[in-house]
N, C-alpha and C positions, 0 to 999 in steps of 0.2 A: 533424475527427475527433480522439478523441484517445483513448487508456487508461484503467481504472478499473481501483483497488484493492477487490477484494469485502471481506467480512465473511471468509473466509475466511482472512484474514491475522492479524489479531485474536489474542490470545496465542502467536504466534509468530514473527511480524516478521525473517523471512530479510530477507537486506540486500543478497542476491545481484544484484537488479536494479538497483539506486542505483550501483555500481561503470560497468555500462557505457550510463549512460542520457548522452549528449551535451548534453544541455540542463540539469539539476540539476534536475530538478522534481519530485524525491521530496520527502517532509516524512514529520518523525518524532515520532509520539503515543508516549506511555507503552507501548503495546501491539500499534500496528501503525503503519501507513505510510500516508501517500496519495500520488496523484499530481495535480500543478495541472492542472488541464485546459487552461486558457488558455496556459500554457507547452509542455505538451505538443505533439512536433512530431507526433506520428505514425507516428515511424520504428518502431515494432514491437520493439525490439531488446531490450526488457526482458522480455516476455512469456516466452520462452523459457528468462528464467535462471530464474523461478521455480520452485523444488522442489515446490511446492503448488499449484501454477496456482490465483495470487487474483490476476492480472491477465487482464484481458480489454480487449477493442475495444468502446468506446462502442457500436457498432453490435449487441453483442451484449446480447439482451431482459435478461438478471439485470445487466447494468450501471446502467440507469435511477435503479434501488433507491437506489445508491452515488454516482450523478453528482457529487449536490448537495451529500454529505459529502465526497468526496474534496473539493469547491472550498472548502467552507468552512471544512474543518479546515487545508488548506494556506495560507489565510490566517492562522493562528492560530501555525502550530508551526513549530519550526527547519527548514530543510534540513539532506538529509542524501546526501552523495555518498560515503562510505566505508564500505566493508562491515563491520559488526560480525559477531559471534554470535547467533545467532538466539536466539530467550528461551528459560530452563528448561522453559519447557512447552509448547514446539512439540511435539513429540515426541506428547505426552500428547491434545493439541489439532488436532492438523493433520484430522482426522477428524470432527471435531463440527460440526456443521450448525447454523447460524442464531443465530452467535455473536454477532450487534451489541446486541438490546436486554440478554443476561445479561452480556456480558464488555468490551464497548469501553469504555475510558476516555478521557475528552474531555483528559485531561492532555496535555501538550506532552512529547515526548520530549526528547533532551541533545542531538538533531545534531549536526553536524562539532566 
């Protein structure tokens, strides 16, 4: 089993789970975050820091959606274990619904 980053992260990219995640399996897009699945150990411990709950348990149905993007963009983009500031438009965004095909950018974020 492992974690998914929904669409719900997506212009606003809190950073609050990458600080106490044990394994480093965050990875950072332009816009949001994913988590490796294969890296993932399962310990649950990042779910909870989320201010917007856009992590979930593989086991949960709206993760499926996001499996195969969380694996394939963490092939792509830097890790990232250090919390930043969340983007200018979380605030604006944390509310909007079914943000992947108008707002994710496939860009690679800056990481550590």
């Amino acid at each position: 089993m492992t974690y998914v980053v929904l669409d719900i992260c997506i212009m606003c990219k809190h950073t609050d789970c990458v600080e106490v995640c044990p394994v480093d399996c965050f990875y950072e897009g332009e816009n949001t975050l994913v988590i490796h699945p294969d890296e993932c150990i399962d310990c649950g411990v990042c779910e909870p820091e989320c201010p917007i709950e856009a992590i979930i348990p593989d086991s949960d149905p709206r993760a499926e959606e996001y499996l195969e993007m969380n694996r394939d963009y963490a092939e792509k983009w830097p890790v990232i274990t250090i919390k930043k500031d969340p983007l200018p438009t979380a605030a604006e965004f944390k509310d909007k619904k079914n943000k992947f095909k108008e707002f994710f950018s496939p860009k690679p974020g800056e990481g550590d």
